[in-house]
N, C-alpha and C positions, 0 to 999 in steps of 0.2 A: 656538807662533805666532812666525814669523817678523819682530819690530819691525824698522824701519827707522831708522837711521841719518842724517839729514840731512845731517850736517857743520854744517860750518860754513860758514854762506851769507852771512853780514857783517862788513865789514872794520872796523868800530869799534873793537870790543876788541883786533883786530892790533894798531891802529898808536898808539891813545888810551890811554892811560895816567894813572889819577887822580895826582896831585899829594898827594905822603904828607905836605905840610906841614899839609893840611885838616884829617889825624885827630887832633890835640893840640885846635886848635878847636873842630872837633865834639863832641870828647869833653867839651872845657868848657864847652861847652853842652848836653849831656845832662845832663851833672853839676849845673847849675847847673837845670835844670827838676825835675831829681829831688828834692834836696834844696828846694827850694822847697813841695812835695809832699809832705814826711813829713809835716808837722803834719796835714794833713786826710787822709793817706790811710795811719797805722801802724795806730790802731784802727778803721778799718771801709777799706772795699774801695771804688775807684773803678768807675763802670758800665763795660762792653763797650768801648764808645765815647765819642767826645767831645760833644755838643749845641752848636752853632757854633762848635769847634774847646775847648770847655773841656770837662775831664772833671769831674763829678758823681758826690759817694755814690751809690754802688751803690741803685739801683733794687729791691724786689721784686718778682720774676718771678710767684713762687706762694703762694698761702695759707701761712702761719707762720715766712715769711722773714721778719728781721729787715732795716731799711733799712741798707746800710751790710754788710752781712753775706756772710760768705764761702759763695758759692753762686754758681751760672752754671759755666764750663769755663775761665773767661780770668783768674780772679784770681791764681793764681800768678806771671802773667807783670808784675802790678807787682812782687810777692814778688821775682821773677827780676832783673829792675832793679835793683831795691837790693842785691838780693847780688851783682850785676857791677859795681855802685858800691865798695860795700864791699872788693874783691877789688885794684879799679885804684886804691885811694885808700888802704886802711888805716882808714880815716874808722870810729871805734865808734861815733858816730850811726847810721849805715847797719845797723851791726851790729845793735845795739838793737832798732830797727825791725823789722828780718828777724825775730830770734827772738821778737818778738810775735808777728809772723805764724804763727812754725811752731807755735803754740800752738793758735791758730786751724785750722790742717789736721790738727791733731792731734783735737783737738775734733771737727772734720767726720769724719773715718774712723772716729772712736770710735763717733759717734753717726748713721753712713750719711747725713749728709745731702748731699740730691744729688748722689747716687752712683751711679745708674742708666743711666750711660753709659760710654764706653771714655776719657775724657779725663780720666782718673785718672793717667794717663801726663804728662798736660801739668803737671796740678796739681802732685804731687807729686818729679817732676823739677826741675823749675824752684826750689819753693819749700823742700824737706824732701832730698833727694838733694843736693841743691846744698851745704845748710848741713852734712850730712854731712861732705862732702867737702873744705870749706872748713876747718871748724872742729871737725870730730868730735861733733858733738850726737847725742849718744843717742836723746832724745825724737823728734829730725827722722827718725832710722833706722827708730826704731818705728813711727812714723806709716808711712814712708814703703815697709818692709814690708809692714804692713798693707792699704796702697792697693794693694801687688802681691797678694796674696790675692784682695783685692774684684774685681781686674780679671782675675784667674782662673775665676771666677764665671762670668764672660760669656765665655768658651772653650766653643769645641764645638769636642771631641775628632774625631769623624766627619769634618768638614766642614772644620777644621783653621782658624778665622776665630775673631777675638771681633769679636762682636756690636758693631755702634757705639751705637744708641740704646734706649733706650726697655728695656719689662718685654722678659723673653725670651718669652714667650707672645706679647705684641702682633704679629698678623699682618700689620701694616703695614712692622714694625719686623725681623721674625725673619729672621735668616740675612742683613740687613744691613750689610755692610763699606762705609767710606768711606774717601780714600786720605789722611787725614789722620792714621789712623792709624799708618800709618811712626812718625809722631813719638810717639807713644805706647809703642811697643814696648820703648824705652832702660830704661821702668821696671822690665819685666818681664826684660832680660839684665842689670841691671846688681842683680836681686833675688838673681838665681843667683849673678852672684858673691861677693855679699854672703852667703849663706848656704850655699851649695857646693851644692845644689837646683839640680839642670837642669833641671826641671822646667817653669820657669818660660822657661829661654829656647829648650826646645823648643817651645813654644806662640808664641815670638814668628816663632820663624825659619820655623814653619809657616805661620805669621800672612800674614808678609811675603812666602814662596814663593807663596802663593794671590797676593798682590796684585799680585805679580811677571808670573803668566801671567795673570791673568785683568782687570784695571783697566788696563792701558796696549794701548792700540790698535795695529795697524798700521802707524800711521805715525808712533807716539811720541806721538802726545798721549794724554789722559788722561779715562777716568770720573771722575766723582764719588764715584759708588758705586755699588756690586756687589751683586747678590742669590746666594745659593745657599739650597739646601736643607741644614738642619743635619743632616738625619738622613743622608741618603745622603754629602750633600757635593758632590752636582751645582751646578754653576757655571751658575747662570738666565736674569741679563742684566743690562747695565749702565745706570743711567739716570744726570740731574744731581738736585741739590740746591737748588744755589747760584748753576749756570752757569746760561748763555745759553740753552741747548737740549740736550740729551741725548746729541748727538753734535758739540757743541761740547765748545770744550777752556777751562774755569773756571780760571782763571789762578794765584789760591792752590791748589787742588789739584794743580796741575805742579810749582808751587816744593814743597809739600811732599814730592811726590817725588823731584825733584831733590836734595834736604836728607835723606828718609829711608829713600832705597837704602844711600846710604855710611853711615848710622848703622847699619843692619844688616850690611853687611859687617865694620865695626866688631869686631863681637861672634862673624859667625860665619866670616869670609873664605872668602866664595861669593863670586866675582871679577864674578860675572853679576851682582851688584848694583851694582859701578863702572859695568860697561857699561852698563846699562841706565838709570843716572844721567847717565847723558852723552849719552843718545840722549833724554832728556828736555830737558837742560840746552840739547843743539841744539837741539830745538822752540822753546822757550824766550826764548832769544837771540834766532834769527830772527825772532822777532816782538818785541822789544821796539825802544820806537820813539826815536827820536833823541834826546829827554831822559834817557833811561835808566830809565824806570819804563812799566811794561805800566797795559793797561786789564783791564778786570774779568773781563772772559772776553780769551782769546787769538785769538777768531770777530772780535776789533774792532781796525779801525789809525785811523789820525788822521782820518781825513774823518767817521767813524761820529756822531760826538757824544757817543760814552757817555764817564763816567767812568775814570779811571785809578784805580788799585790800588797804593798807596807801599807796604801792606802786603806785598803777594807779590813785588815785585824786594825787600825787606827778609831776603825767607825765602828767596827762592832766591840773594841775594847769599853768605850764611851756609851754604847747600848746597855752594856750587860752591867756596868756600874749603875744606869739609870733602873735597869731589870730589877738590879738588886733591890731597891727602896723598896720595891713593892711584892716583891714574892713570900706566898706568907710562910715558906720552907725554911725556917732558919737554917739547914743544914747546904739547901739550895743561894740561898742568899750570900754562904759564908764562899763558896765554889764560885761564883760569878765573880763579887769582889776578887778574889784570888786568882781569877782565871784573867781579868782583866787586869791587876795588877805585873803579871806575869807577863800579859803581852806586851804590857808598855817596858817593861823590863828587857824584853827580850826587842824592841825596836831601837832601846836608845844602846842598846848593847850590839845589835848583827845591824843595824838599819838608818841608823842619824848617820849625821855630819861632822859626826866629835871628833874624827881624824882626818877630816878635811877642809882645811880654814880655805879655799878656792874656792868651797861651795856655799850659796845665799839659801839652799833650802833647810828646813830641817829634816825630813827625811828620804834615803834614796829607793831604789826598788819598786817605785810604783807602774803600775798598768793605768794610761787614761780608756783605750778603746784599739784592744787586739785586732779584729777585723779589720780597721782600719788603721791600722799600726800609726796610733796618735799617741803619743807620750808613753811609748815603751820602754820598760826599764828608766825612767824617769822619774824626780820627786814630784809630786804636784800640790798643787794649793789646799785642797781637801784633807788629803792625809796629810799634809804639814799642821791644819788646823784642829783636827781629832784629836791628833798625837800631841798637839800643846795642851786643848779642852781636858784629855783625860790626866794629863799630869795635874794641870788645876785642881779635878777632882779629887783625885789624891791626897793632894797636898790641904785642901780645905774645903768647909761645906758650901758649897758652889752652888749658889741661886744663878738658874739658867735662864740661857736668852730665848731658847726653844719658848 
């Protein structure tokens, strides 16, 4: 399939350039909502989202959760927060914290709880990869191993995809991909080089080649998700989830693409994943509206009414800084850096918490899932943890957990 190319259609990020005095600021004010937050949130887990912009112990979802308990797909990414505290600071409170946590993901792999999906990749990157890398924890390797196993489980060989949801049996659910996956896959190449097993990142790079030709459209916008058949490996048809409409383009589902072509190029330099990051990255831009944060689908501009999404310009801010390393455009490389410094400019300016000492998150205005009006107009954990990831970038050269 032939994608298209947009370019670039807006002069913003030419000429506007964020102001680097912001990021010491901002970071001291992540820092300072973080650490405000250990005490309720080392032994048990905050919910998805915020409830009038404060987060709350984790919710249970299903029979024989505990309240407060690590379960759902998003708890790593407070995990993640503190270990990018811990990393800018030195601070062994942070530290402490964390490896409570890794005990807890160690515990959930040990004993498969809610495990039945592909966002094994999220958890165990962020929370158990991370403290690896950091700090050389064993325990966190083990764990964070083992998550790579489980999420081999959900491979089909034939079809060349892991599964996103649900039993592999359920006919609602089978031969299922969604493009949020990208960010998942770091688990499985960063399994292999951890144990010298390709194994593990031939199933990602196949992973990512399917989502490569079959999840981004014509004109560089994006599915949701993809059906095929696992036994043959025919490519079915694309619908949404989360978005607008089916052949609308769901605004976090393009940042994570934008974000999880160059983390695959990363591991296996296929160049077609830069390019194809950058023909998302143009969709993207072009719609993002003069404050510097998109709306929930990329189908909406300012007249529409609908809400904005601080969480997806968070995930695609953090893409387009990763994009940059690799683009061999100097002129394109200087426009991504600048476009992503701009966005995070423009969140800790219209979109943090800096004038609201009531709220535990760091930023407001997020979309979890329009449709089903779940964390609307709410901060949530994801775009809290982009939006710290990319000040980190920022501020220093940042060996990732991806």
């Amino acid at each position: 399939m032939n994608v298209v190319n947009e370019g670039i259609k807006t002069d913003k990020y030419k000429t506007v350039s964020a102001s680097l005095e912001f990021i010491d600021e901002a970071m001291e004010h992540a820092l300072e909502k973080i650490s405000s937050s250990l005490e309720d949130f080392t032994h048990a887990f905050p919910d998805d989202t915020t409830v009038e912009n404060r987060y709350y112990i984790r919710k249970p979802e299903k029979p024989g959760q505990d309240r407060g308990g690590n379960h759902g797909w998003t708890t790593s990414f407070w995990t993640g927060m503190i270990w990018l505290a811990y990393e800018v600071t030195a601070d062994e409170k942070y530290r402490r914290a964390a490896e409570v946590h890794i005990d807890s993901f160690h515990d959930r792999i040990v004993q498969k709880i809610d495990c039945d999906h592909h966002d094994l990749g999220f958890l165990y990157t962020l929370s158990c990869v991370s403290a690896y890398k950091l700090t050389g924890n064993e325990k966190a390797k083990e764990a964070a191993l083992m998550a790579a196993d489980h999420l081999m489980s959900r491979y089909f060989e034939k079809a060349g995809i892991i599964q996103a949801w649900g039993d592999l049996n359920d006919p609602l659910q089978r031969g299922r991909i969604i493009i949020d996956c990208l960010m998942n896959l770091p688990l499985l190449y960063w399994a292999s080089e951890a144990t010298g097993d390709m194994k593990y990142k031939a199933a990602a790079e196949k992973h990512a080649n399917n989502a490569y030709r079959w999840i981004v459209r014509e004109d560089a916008s994006t599915f949701h998700t993809y059906f095929f058949d696992p036994e043959t490996g025919d490519a079915r048809y694309g619908k949404t989830h989360q978005g607008y409409r089916d052949d609308s383009c769901w605004a976090r589902g393009q940042a994570w693409g934008i974000y999880g072509f160059p983390l695959s190029y990363k591991y296996t330099g296929n160049h077609e994943f830069i390019q194809m990051s950058e023909k998302l990255a143009h969709y993207f831009l072009n719609r993002t509206p003069a404050d510097g944060v998109v709306y929930w689908d990329l189908a909406f501009s300012d007249d529409s009414g609908e809400e904005k999404d601080s969480s997806s310009s968070s995930i695609a801010a953090c893409g387009l800084l990763e994009l940059a390393k690799y683009t061999e455009i100097k002129d394109s490389q200087r426009y991504y850096e600048r476009a992503a410094a701009a966005i995070l400019q423009d969140l800790y300016t219209g979109y943090s918490t800096r004038n609201m000492p009531e709220s535990n998150a760091l930023l407001l205005h997020g979309v979890y899932a329009k449709p089903e009006n779940l964390g609307v107009d709410e901060g949530n954990l994801w775009g809290d943890y982009y939006y710290m990831e990319g000040l980190v970038r920022l501020k220093k050269n940042w060996n990732l957990y991806w």
